[in-house]
N, C-alpha and C positions, 0 to 999 in steps of 0.2 A: 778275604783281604790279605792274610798273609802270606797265602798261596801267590797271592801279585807280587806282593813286597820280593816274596822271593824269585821268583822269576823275571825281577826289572830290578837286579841290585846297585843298575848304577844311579837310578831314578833315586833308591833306600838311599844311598850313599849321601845325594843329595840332599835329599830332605834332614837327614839326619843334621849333616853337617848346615844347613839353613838355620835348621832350630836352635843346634849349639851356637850358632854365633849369635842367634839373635837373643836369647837365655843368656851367653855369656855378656856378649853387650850393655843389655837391662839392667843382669842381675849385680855381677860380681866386680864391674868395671869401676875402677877408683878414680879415673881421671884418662885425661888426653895422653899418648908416650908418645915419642918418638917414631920417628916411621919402621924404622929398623927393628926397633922392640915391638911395634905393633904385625909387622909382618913374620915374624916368628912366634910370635905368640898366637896367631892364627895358624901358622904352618901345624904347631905343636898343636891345636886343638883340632885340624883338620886328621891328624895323625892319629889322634885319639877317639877319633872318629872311626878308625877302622875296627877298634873292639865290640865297638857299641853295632857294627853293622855286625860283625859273627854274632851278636846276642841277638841281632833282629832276625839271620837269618838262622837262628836258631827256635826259631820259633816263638821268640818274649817280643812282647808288643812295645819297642824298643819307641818307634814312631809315632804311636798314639797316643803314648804316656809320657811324650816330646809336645804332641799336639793338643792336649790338656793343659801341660805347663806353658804353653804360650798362650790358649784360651782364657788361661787364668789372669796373665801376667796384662793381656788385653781390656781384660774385666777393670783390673784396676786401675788400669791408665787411664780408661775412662771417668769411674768414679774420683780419680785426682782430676781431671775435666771438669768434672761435675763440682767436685767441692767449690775448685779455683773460681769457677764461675760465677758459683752462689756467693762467695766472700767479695767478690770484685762485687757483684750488685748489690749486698749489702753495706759495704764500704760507700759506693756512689749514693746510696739509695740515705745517706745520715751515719750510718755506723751502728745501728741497729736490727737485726735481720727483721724478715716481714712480719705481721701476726697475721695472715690472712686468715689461718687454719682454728684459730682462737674465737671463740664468741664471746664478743662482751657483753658484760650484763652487771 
């Protein structure tokens, strides 16, 4: 696979810089800016991107260990789905969560 990565560097380039925006997006984004601030703030991260591609085509799994950290970042999106979910039907449901799991006796 890194044999690809490195033979299709403009495909790395991409993917790279796909992941960083979407990590930087999720992760580290504090709020909405300005257009002007937000499109240099991308410039600069697409820029910084080009180190992270010499470490990929250097042979460090620069892409996959990009595709982990969004696998992850996936995981819990859902599980805040999942939580939100179960609070909204327990809310509806009286404001108590369910006992189905509970045997009475």
């Amino acid at each position: 696979m890194q044999q690809w990565f490195h033979d299709h560097q403009l495909i790395s380039y991409l993917l790279i810089v796909a992941c960083t925006m979407y990590i930087f997006n999720t992760v580290f984004r504090m709020g909405k800016l300005p257009i002007l601030k937000e499109i240099a703030v991308h410039i600069v991260l697409a820029l910084g991107c080009l180190i992270l591609l010499v470490l990929q085509l250097d042979k460090l799994p620069i892409i996959q260990c990009m595709a982990v950290a969004v696998g992850m970042m996936a995981l819990l999106r859902m599980r805040q789905f999942y939580d939100k979910r179960k609070a909204y039907r327990s809310k509806k449901n009286g404001g108590s969560p369910r006992m189905d799991s509970v045997d009475p006796q």
